[in-house]
TINULO-454339 format. One line per 10 residues: number of its first residue (from 1); for each residue x, y, z of N, C-alpha, C. Coordinates in Angstrom, 3 decimals, decimal comma, padded with zeros to 6 digits, m for minus. Layout:
REM residues N
NUM = X/Y/Z/X/Y/Z/X/Y/Z; ...
END
This chain:
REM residues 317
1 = 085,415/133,721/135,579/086,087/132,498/136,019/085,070/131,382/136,217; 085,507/130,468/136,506/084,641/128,821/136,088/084,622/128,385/137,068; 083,606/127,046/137,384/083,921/126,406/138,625/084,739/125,187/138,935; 085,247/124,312/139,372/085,689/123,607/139,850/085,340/122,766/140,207; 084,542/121,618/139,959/084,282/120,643/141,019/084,714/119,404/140,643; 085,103/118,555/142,128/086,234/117,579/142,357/085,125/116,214/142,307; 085,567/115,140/141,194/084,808/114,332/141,017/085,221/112,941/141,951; 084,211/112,130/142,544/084,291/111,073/143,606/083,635/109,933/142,996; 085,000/109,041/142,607/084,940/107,911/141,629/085,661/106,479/141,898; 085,414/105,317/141,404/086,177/104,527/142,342/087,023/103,673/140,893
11 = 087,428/104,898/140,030/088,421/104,463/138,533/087,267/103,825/137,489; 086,300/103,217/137,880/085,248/102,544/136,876/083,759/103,465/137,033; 083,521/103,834/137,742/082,144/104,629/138,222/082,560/105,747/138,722; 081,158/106,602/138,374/081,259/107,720/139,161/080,048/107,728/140,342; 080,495/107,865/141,572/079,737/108,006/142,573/078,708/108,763/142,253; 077,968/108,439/142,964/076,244/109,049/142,211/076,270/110,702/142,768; 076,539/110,708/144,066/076,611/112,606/144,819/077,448/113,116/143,814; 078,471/112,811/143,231/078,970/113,662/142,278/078,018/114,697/141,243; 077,117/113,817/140,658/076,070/113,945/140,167/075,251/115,452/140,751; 074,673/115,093/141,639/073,509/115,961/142,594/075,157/117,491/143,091
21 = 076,456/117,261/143,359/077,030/118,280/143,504/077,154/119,147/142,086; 077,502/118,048/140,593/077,305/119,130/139,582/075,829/119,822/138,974; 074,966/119,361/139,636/073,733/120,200/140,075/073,781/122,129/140,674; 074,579/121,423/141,661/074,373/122,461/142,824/075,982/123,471/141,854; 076,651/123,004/141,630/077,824/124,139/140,418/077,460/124,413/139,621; 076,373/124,118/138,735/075,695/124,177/138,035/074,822/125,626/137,920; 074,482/125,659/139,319/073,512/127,073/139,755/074,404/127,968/140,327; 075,652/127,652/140,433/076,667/128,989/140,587/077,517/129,772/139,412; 077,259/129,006/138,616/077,876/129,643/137,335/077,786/128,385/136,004; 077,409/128,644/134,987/076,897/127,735/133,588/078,441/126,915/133,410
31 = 079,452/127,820/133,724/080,522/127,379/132,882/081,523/126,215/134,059; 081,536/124,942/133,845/081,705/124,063/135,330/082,278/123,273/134,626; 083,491/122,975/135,238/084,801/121,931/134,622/085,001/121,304/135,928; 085,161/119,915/135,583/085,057/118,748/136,516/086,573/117,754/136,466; 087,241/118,041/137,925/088,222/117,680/138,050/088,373/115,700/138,101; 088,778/115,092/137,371/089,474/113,600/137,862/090,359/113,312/138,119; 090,492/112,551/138,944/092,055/112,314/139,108/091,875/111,044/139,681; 092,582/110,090/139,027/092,263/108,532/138,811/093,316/107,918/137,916; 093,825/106,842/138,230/094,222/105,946/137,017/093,578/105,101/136,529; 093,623/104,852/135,011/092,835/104,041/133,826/091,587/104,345/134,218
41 = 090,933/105,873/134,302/089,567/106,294/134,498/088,684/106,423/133,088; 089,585/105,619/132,151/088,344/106,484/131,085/087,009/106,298/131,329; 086,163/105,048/131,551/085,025/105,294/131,946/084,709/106,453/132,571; 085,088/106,850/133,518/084,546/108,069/134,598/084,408/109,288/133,474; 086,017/109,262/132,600/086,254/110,436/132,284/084,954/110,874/131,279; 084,720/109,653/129,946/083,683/109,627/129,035/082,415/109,454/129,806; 081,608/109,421/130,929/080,574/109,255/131,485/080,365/110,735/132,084; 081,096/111,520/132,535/081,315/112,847/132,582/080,910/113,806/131,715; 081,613/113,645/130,695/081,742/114,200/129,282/080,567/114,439/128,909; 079,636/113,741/128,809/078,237/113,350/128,478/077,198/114,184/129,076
51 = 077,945/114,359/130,586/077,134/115,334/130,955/076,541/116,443/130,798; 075,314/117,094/130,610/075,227/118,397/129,725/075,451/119,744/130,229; 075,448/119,544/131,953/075,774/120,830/132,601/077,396/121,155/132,439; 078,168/120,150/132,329/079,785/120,067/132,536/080,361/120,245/131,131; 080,957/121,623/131,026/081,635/122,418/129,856/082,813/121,456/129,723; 084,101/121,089/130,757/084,916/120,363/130,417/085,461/119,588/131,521; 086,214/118,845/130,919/086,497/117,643/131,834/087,895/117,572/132,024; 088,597/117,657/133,546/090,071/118,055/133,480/090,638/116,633/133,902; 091,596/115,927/133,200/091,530/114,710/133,640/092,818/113,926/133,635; 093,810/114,110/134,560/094,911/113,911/135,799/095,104/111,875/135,727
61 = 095,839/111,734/134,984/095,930/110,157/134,355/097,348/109,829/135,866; 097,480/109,110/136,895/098,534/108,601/137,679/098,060/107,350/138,452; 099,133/106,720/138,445/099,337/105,844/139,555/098,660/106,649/141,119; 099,419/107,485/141,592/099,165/108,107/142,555/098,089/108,341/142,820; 096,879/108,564/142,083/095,140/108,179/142,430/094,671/107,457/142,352; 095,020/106,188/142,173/094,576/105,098/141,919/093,827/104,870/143,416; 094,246/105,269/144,166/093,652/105,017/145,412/093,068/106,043/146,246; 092,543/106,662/146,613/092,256/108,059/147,249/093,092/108,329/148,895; 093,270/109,114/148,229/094,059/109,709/149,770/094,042/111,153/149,635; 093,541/112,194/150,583/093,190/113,665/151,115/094,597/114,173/150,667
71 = 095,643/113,655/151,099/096,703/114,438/150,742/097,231/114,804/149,373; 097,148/113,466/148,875/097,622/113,761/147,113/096,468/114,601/146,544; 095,291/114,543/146,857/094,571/115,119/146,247/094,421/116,656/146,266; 094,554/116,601/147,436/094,514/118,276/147,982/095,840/118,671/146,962; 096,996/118,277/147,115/098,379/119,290/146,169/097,913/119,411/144,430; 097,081/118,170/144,462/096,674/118,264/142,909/096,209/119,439/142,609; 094,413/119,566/143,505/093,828/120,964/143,443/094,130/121,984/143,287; 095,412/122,165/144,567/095,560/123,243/144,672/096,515/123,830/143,205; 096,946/122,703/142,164/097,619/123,587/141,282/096,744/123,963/140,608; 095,597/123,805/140,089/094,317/124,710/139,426/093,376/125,429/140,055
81 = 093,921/125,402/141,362/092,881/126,631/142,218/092,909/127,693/141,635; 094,276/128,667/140,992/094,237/130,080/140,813/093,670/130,242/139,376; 092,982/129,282/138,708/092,507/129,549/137,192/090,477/129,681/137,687; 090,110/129,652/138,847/088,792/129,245/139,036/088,483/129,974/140,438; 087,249/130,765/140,283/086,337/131,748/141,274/085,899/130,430/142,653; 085,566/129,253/141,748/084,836/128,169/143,193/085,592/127,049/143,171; 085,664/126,614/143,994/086,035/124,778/144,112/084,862/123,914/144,822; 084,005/123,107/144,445/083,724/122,461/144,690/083,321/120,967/145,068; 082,983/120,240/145,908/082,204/118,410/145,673/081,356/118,356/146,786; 081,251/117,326/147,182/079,654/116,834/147,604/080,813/117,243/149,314
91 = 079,596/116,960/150,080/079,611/117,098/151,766/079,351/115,985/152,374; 080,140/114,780/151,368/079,910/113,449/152,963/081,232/113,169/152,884; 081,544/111,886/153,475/083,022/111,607/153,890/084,546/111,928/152,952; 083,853/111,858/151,878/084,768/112,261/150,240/085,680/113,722/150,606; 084,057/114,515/150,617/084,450/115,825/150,667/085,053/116,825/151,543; 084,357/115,888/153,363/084,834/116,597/154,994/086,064/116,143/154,974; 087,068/115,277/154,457/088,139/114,843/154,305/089,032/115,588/153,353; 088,391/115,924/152,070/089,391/116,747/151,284/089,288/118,049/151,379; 088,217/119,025/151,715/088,152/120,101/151,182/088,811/121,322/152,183; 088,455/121,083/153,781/089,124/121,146/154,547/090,670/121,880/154,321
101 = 091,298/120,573/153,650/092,568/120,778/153,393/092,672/121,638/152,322; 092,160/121,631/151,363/092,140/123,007/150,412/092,286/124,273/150,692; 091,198/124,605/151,345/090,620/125,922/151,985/091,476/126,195/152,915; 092,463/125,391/153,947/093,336/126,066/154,568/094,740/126,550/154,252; 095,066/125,484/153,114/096,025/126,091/151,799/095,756/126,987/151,470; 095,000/127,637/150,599/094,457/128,634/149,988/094,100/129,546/151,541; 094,013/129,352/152,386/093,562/130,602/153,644/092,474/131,103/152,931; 091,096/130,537/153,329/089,819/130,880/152,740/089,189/130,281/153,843; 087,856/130,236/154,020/086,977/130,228/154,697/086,167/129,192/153,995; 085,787/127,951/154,218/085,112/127,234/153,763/083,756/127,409/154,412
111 = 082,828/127,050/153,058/081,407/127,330/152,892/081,069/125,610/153,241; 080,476/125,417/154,315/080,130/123,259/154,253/078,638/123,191/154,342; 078,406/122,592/153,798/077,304/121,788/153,561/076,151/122,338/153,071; 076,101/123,278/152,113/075,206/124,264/151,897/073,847/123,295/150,932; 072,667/123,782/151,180/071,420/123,098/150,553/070,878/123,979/149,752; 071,172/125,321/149,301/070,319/126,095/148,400/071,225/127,714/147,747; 071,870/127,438/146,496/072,687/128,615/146,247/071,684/129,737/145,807; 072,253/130,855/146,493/071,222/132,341/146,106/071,941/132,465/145,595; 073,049/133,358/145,020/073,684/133,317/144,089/075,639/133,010/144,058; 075,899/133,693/143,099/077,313/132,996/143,121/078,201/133,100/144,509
121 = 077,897/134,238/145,321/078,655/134,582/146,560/077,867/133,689/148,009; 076,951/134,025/147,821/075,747/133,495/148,770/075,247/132,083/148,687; 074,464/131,239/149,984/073,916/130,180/149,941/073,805/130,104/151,315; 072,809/128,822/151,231/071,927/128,719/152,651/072,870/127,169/153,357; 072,835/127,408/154,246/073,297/125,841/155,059/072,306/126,036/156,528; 072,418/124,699/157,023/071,741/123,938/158,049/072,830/124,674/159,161; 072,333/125,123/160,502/073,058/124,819/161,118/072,073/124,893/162,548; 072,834/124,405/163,878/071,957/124,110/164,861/071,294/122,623/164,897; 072,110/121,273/163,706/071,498/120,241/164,087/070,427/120,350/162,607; 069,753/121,217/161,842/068,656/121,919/161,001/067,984/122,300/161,277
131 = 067,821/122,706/162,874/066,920/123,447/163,258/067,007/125,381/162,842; 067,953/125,963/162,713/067,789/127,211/161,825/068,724/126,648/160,938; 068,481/127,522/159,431/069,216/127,859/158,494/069,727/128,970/158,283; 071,841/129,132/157,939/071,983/130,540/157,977/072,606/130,539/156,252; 072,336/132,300/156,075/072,411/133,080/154,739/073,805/133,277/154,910; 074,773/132,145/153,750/076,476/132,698/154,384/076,610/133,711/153,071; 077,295/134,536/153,367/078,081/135,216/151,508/079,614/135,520/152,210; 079,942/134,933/151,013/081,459/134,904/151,063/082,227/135,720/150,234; 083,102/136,592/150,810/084,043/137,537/150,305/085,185/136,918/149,963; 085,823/135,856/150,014/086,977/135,125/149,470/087,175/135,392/147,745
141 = 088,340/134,940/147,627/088,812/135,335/146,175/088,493/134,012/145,447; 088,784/133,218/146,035/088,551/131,659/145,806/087,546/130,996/147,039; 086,498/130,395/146,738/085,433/129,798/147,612/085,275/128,680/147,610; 085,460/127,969/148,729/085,825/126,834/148,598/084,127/126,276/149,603; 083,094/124,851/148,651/081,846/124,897/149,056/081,952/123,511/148,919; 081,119/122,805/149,893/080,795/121,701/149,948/079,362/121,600/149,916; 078,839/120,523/149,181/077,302/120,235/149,088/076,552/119,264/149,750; 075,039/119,652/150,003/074,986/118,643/150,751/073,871/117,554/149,610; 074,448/116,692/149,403/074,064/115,987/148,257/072,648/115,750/147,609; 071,825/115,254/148,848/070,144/115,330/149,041/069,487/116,264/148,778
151 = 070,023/117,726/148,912/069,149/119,131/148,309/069,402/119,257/146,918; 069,665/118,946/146,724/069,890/118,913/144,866/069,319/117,369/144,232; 068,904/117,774/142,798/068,731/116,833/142,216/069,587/116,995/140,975; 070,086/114,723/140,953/070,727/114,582/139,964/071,035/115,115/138,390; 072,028/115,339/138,517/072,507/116,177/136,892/072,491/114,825/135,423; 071,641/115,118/134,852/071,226/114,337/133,706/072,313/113,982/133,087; 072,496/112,817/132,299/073,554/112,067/132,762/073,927/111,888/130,720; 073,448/112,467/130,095/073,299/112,059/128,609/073,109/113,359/127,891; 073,725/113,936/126,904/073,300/114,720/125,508/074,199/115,700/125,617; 075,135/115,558/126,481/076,919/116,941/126,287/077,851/115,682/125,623
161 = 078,747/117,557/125,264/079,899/117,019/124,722/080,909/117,612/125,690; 081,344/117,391/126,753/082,333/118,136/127,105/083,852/118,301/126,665; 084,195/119,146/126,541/086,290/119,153/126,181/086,621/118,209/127,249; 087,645/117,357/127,048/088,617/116,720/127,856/090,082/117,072/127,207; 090,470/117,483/128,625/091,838/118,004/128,973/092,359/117,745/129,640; 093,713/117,027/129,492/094,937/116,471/130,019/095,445/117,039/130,967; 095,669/116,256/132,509/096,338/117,195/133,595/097,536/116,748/134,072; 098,312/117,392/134,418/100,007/116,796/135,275/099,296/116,900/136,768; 100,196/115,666/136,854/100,097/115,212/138,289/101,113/116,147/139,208; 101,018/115,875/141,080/101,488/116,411/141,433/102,200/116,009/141,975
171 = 103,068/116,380/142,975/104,111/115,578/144,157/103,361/114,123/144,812; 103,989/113,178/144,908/103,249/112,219/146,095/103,228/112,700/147,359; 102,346/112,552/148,283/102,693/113,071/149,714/103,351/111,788/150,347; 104,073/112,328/151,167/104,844/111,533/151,942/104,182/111,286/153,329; 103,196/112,327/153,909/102,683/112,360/155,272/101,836/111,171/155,312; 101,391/110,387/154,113/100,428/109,003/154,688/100,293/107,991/153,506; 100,191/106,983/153,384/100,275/106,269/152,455/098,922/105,306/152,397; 098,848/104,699/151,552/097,133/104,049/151,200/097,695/102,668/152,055; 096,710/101,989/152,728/097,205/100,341/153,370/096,333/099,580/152,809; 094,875/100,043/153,132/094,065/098,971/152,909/092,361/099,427/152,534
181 = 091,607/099,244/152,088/090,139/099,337/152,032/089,079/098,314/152,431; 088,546/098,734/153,750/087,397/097,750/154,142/086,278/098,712/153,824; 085,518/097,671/152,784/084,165/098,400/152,274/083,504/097,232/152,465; 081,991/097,075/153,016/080,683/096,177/153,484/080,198/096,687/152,339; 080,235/094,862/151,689/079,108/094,847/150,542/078,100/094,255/150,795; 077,133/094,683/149,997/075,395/094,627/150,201/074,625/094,382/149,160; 073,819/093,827/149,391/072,718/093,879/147,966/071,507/094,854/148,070; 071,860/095,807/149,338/070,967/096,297/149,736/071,102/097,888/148,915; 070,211/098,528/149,239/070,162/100,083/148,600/071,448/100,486/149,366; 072,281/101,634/148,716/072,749/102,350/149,690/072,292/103,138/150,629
191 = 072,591/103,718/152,003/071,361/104,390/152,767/071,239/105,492/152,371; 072,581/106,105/151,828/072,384/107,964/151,236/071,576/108,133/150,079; 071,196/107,129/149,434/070,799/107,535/148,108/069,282/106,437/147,843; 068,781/105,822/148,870/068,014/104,136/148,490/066,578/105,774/148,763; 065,638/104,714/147,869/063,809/105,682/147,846/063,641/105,068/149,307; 063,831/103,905/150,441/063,197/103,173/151,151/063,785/103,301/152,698; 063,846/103,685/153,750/064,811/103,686/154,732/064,297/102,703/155,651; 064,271/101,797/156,486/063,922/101,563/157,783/064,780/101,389/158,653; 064,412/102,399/159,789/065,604/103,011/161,087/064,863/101,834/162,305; 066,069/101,072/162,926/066,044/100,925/164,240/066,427/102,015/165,253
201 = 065,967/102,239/166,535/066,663/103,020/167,897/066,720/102,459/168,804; 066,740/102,724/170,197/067,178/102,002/171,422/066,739/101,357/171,570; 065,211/101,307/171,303/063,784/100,936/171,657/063,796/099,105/170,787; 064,769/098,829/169,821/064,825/097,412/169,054/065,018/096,423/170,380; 066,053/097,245/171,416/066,645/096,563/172,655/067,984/095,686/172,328; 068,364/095,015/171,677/069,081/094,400/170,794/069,614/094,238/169,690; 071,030/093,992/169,305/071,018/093,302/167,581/069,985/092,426/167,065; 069,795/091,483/168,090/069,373/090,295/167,151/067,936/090,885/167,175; 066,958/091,695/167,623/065,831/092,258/167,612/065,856/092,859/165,927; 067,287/093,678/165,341/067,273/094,173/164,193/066,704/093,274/163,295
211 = 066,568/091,656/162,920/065,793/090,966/162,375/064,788/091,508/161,648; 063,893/091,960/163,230/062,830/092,430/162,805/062,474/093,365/161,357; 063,621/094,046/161,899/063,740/095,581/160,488/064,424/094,783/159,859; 065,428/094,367/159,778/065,793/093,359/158,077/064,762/092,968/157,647; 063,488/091,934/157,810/062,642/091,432/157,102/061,709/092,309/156,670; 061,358/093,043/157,218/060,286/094,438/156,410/061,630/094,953/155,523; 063,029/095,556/155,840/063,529/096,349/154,826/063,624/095,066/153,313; 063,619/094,032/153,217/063,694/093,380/152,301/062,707/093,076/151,734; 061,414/093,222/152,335/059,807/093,385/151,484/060,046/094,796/150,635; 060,640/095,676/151,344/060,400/097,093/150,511/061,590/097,581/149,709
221 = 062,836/096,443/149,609/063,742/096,929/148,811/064,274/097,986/149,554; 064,362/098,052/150,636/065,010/099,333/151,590/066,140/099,168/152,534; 066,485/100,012/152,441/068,122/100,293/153,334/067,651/100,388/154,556; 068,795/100,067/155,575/068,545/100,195/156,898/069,342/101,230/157,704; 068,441/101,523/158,755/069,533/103,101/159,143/069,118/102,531/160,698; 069,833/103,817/161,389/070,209/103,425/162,939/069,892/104,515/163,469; 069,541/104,990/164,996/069,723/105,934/165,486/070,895/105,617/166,144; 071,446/106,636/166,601/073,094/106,983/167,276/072,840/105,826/168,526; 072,227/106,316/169,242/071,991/105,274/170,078/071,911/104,043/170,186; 071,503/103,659/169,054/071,538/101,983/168,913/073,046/101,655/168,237
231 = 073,454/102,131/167,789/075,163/102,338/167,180/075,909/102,437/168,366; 075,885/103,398/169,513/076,435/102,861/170,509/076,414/101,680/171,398; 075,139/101,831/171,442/074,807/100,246/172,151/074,792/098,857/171,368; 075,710/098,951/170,277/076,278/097,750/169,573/074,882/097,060/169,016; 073,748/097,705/168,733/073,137/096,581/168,049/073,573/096,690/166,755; 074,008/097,605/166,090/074,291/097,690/164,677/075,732/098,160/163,994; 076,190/098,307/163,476/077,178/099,413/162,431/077,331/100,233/162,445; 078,246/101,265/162,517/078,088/102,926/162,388/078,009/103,308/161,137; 078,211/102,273/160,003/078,063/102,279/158,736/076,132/102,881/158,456; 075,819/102,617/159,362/074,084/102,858/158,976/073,522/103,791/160,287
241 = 074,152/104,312/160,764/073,826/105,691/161,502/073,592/107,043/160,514; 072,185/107,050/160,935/071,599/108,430/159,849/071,129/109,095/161,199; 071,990/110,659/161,177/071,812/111,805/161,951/072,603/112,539/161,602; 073,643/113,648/162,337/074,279/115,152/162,255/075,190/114,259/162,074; 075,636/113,522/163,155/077,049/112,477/163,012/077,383/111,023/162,330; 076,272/111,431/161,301/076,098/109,794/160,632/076,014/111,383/159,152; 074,547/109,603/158,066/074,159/110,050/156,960/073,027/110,627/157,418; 072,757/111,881/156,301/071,921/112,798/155,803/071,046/111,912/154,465; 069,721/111,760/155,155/068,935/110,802/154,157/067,696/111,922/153,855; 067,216/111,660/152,268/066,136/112,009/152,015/065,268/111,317/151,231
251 = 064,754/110,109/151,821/064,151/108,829/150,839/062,888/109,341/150,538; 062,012/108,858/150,069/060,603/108,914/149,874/059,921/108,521/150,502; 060,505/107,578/151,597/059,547/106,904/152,352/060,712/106,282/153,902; 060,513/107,145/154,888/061,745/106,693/155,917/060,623/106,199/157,190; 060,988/105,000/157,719/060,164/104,122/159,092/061,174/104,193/160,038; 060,802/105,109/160,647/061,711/104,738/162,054/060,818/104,114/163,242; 061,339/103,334/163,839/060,525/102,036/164,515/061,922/102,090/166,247; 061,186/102,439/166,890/061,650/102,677/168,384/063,052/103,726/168,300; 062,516/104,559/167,809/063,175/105,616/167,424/062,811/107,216/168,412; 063,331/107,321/169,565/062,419/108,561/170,091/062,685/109,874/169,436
261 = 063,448/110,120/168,399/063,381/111,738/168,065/065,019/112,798/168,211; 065,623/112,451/169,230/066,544/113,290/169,689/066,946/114,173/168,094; 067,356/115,417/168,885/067,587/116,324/167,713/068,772/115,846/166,500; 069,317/114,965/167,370/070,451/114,890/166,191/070,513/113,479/165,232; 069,260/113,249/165,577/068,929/112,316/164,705/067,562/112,936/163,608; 066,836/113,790/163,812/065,954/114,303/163,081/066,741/115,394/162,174; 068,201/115,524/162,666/068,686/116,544/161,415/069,193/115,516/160,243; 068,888/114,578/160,485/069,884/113,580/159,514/068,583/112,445/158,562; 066,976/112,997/158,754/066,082/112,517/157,945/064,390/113,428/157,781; 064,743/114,570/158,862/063,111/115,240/158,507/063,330/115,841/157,335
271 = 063,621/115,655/156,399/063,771/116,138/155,006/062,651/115,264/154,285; 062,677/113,566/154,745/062,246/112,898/153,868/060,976/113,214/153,554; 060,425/112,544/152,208/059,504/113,123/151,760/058,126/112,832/152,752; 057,393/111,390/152,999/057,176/110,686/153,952/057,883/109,687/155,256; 057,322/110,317/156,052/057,858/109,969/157,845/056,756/109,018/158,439; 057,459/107,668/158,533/056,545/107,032/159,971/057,156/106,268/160,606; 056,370/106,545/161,631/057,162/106,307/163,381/056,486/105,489/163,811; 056,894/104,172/164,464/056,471/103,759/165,213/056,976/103,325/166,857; 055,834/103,808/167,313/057,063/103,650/169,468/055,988/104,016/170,448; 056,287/103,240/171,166/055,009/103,064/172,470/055,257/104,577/173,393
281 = 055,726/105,074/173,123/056,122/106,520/174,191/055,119/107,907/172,955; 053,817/107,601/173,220/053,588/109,062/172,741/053,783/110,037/172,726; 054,415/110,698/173,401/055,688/111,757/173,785/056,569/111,966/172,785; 056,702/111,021/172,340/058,300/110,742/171,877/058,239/112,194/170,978; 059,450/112,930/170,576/059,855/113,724/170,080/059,267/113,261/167,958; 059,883/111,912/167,411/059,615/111,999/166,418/058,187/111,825/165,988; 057,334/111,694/166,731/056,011/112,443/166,073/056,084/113,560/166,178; 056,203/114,655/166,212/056,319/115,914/165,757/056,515/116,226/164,388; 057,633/115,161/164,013/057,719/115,436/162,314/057,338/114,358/161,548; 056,522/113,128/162,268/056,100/112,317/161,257/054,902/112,563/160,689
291 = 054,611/111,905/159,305/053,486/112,218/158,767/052,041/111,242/159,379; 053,017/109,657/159,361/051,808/109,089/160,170/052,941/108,556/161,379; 052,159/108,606/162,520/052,420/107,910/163,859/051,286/106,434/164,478; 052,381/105,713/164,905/051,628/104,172/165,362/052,495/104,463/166,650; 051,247/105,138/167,894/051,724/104,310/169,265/051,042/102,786/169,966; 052,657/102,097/169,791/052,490/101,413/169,604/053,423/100,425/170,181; 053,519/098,666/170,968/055,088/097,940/170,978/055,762/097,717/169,638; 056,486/098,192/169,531/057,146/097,393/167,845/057,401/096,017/167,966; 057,468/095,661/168,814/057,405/093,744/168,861/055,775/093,235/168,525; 054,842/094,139/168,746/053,697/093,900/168,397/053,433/094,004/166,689
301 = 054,005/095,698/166,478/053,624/096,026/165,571/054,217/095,588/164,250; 055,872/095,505/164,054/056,520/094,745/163,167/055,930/093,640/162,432; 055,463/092,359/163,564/055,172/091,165/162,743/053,791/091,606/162,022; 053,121/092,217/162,751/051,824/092,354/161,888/052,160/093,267/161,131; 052,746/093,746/160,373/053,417/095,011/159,248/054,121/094,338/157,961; 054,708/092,987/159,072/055,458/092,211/158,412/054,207/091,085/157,421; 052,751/090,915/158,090/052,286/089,579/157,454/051,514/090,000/156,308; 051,091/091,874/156,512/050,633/092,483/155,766/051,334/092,865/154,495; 052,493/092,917/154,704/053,126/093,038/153,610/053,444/091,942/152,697; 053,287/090,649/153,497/053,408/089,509/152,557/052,475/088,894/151,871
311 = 051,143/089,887/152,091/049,911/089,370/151,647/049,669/090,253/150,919; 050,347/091,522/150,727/050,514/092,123/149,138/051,244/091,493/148,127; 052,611/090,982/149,157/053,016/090,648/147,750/052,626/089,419/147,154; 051,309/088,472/148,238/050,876/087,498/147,522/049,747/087,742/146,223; 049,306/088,936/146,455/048,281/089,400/145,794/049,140/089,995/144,207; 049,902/090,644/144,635/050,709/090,856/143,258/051,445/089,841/142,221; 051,225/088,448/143,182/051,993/087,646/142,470/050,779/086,746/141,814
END
């Protein structure tokens, strides 16, 4: 039997974690057919296709997806659950929203957020915040797995031919209907996926202090992230909270700047490749996992970070 995985698209694009999840199906079995369900998706569908890990492409033409909603989607699934051993998609808001509902249809045991498949039954996930990792194997008939997007790398995007195959739609649900979409546009990186992070925490004291980190994140082409704490205390967005209860980031290069550490913010970036911290509390918890540490005021340290950086890029210019 084949795998399953549920593609996260907005009718013209395919979301990039889609990508990094047919990675991770990829290493559970060769043979991986990729569900759409969208109206007027051909882009998605032919950008798919292409893909070289993805055997075929199952592809569900309605009105009724035109918009995403957990419910229609879930009755879709579930009519090709019994042809397929896995179901899979990625583990951020897409997926804790749909898959859920699958797996309790089907009465299975969902596998979430797993970072490393041992083999087709087995795989590793975070749990405790990432402080341990546990070995799950699953006895289900149907396994229903969510990924966590950042442990995998992107599935090459050019040199398949996949089959595309025509799907019937399913019932509309009646339990909720689509109203509206508020999405914050940016010119900025996205934070799940940008090479560049710079995190404010309590320690900014303020919104309007965030300045500070806007003008360095725009020298480095970098996204901005939050600790929980500063998200409560209104200096920022919950849109840019990276921890357990936010995004899971793994940039190449993440600055957290009055940031003290708490655990549930280090499960949501000690992955990254390079860590630096800057915060006048030597104590602080996130030196432990940074690579370089500046104790230091960040009202001090910012502008001079900030004049240095503009005197590279005078030099480059």
């Amino acid at each position: 039997m084949s795998v399953l995985l549920i593609a996260e698209h907005n009718n013209k694009e395919l979301k990039s974690f889609t990508l990094n999840a047919i990675t991770a199906a990829s290493q559970v079995k060769e043979d991986v057919h990729v569900l759409i369900l969208g109206h007027n998706s051909d882009s998605v569908v032919k950008s798919i296709s292409e893909i070289p890990n993805v055997k075929k492409v199952i592809y569900v033409n309605n009105q009724t997806y035109e918009k995403y909603l957990a419910e229609n989607y879930t009755s879709a699934v579930i009519k090709f659950a019994d042809n397929y051993s896995h179901i899979m998609c990625s583990a951020n808001t897409f997926g804790k929203n749909l898959m859920p509902r699958i797996a309790a249809l089907l009465d299975v045991s969902q596998v979430s957020d797993i970072t490393k498949v041992i083999s087709e039954d087995t795989f590793l996930r975070p749990i405790y915040a990432g402080n341990a990792f546990a070995t799950v194997k699953s006895t289900d008939k149907i396994k229903c797995v969510t990924i966590r997007p950042t442990s995998f790398d992107p599935a090459p995007t050019s040199g398949g031919s996949a089959e595309i195959q025509n799907g019937d739609a399913s019932e509309n649900s009646t339990l909720s209907k689509f109203i509206k979409k508020e999405e914050i546009k940016s010119d900025r990186p996205e934070l799940g996926t940008a090479r560049v992070v710079v995190s404010g925490g309590r320690g900014m004291q303020s919104g309007d202090n965030f300045k500070l980190i806007t003008a360095v994140a725009d020298k480095l082409n970098a996204a901005i992230g939050a600790s929980r704490a500063a998200v409560d205390a209104g200096y920022i967005t919950n849109d840019h909270q990276v921890g357990q209860t936010g995004k899971v980031v793994v940039p190449d290069l993440y600055i957290a700047v009055g940031i003290s550490g708490a655990i549930q913010h280090l499960a949501g970036m000690k992955e990254s490749k390079v860590i630096v911290a800057i915060n006048k509390d030597g104590e602080a918890p996130i030196f432990s996992v940074a690579d370089y540490g500046l104790e230091a005021d960040l009202f001090d340290a910012l502008p001079k970070f900030l004049e240095e950086l503009n005197k590279l890029n005078t030099i480059q210019k």
